[in-house]
C-alpha positions as CSV (number, residue, x, y, z in Angstrom):
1,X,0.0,0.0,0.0
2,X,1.1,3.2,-1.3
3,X,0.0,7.2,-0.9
4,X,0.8,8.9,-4.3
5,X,-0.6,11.8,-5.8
6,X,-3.5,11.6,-8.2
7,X,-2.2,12.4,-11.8
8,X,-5.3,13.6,-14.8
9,X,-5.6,10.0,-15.8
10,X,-7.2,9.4,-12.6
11,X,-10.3,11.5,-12.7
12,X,-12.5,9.1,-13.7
13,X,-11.2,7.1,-10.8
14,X,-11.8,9.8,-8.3
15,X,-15.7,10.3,-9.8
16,X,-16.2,7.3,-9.4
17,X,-15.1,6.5,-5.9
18,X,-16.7,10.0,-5.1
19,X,-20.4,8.0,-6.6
20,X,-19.5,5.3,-4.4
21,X,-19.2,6.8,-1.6
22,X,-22.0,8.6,-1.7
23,X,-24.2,5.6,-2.0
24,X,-22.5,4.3,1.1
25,X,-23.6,7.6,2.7
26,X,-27.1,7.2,1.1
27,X,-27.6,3.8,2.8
28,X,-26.3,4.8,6.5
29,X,-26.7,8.6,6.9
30,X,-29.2,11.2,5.8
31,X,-26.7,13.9,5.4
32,X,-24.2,12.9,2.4
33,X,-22.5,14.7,-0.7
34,X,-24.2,15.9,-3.5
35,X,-21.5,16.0,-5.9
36,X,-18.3,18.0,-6.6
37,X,-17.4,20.2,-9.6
38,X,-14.7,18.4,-12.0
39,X,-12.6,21.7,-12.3
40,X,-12.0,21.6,-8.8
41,X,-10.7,18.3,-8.6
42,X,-8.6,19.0,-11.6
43,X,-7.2,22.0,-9.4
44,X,-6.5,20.2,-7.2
45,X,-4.5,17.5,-9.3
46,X,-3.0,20.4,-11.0
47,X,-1.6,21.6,-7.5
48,X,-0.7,18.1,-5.9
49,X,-3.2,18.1,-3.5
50,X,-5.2,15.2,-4.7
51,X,-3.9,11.7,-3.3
52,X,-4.7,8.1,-4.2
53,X,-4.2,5.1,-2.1
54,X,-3.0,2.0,-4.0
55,X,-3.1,-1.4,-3.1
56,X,-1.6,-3.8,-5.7
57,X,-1.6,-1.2,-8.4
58,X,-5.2,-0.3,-7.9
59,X,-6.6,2.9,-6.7
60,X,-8.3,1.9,-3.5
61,X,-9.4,5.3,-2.0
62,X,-8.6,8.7,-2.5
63,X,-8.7,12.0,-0.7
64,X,-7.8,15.6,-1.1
65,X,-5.6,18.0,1.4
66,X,-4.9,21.9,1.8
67,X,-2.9,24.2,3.7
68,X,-5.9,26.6,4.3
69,X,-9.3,26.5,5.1
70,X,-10.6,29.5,6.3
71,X,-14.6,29.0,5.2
72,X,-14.9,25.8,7.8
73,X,-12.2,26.9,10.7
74,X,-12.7,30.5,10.4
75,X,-9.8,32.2,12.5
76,X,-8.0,28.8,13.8
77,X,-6.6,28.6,9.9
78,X,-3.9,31.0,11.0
79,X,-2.4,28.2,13.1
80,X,-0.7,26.7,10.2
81,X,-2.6,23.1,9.7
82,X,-3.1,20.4,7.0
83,X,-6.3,20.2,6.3
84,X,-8.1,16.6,5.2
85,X,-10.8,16.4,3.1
86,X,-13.4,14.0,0.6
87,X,-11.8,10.4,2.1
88,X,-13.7,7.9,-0.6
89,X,-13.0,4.3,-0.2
90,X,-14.0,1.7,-3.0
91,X,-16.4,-0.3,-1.7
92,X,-14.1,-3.8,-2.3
93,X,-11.8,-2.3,0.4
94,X,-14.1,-0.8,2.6
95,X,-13.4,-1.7,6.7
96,X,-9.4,-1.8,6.0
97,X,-8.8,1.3,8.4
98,X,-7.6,3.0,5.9
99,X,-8.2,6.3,7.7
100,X,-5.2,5.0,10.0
101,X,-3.0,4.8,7.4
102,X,-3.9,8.2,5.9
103,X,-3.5,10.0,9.5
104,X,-0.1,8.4,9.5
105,X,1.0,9.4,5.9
106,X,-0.6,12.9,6.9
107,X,1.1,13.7,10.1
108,X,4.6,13.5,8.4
109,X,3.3,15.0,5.7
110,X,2.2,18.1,7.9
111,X,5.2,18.2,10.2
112,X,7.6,18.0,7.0
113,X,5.4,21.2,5.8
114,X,6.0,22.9,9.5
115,X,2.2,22.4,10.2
116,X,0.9,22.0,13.8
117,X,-2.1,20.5,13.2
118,X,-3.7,18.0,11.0
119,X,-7.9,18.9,10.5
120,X,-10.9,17.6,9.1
121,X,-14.7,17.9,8.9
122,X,-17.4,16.0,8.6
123,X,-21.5,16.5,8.6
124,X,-22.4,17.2,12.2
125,X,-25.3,14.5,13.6
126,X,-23.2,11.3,12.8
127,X,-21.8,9.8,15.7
128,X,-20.6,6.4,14.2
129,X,-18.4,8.4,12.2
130,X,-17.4,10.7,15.1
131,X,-16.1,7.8,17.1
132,X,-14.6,6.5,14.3
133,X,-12.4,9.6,13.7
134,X,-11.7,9.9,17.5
135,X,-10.3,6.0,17.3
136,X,-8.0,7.4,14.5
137,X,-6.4,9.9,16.9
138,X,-8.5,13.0,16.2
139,X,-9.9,15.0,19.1
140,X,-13.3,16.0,18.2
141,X,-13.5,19.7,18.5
142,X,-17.4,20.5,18.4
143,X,-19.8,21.3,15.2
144,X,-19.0,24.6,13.5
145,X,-21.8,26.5,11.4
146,X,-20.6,27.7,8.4
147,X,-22.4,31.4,7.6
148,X,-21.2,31.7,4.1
149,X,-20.2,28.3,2.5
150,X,-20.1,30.3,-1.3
151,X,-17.2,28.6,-2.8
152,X,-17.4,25.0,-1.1
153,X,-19.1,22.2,-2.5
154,X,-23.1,21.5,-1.9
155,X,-23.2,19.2,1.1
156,X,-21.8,22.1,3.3
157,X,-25.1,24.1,2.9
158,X,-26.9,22.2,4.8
159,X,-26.0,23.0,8.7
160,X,-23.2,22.3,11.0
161,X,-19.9,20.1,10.7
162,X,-18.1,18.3,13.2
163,X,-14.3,19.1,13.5
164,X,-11.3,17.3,14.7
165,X,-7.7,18.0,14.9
166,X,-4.3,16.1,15.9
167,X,-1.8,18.5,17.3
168,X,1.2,17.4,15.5
């Protein structure tokens, strides 16, 4: 198992493990995403911030990260942090804590970067997937309403998020 960045090729990929999980959202949660704009991801690709898990060549789950994210964490984005975000799993490798291994990867990743916190967010109201990022290491930090989510995708338009961070 491998973290890599995502490379153009693998768009297709990434929309398609986004799909999936969003079904798996659909069948255990009422608040899931409701899709994300291709240009952003191709930003993202563009700017290395688009990652891909690999297991035996294949692309087993995927996830994006940032330096900044001022629209969810307001004025704590001036403590520099590494910010986690879209963590899609395919559903043939689904229960292989692969969340571990991307808090791992993610905590050298932000202390080679000189960050001091690793973040992420998630739709308040889901308390499986609370614990399950408190297990990983995270300290759950409360549910932040986001005023003005202009500029973020959908699903953050509809009420709170949950935070967590890792002081690294």
């Amino acid at each position: 198992m491998e973290i890599l960045n995502s490379h153009s090729t693998d768009i297709d990929d990434i929309f398609h493990l986004y799909d999936e999980g969003t079904k798996f959202q659909a069948s255990r949660f009422i608040r899931v995403w409701q899709g994300f704009d291709r240009a952003m991801v191709e930003k993202e690709i563009a700017e290395n911030r688009q990652w891909k898990l690999v297991v035996d060549g294949r692309i087993a789950c995927v996830f994006a990260t940032t330096f900044n994210d001022p629209l969810i964490w307001g004025e704590k984005d001036e403590e520099p942090s590494l910010y986690i975000h879209r963590i899609a799993t395919h559903p043939d490798y689904h229960g292989r804590g692969f969340v571990k291994h991307i808090v791992a990867w993610a905590k050298a990743y932000g202390r080679q970067h000189q960050r001091q916190y690793l973040r992420l967010d998630t739709g308040s109201g889901n308390e499986r997937l609370n614990n399950y990022y408190v297990s990983c290491g995270f300290t759950y930090m409360g549910v932040r309403e986001i005023p003005d989510p202009e500029g973020l995708p959908a699903h953050y338009r509809n009420g709170g998020f949950s935070t967590f961070e890792i002081k690294l």
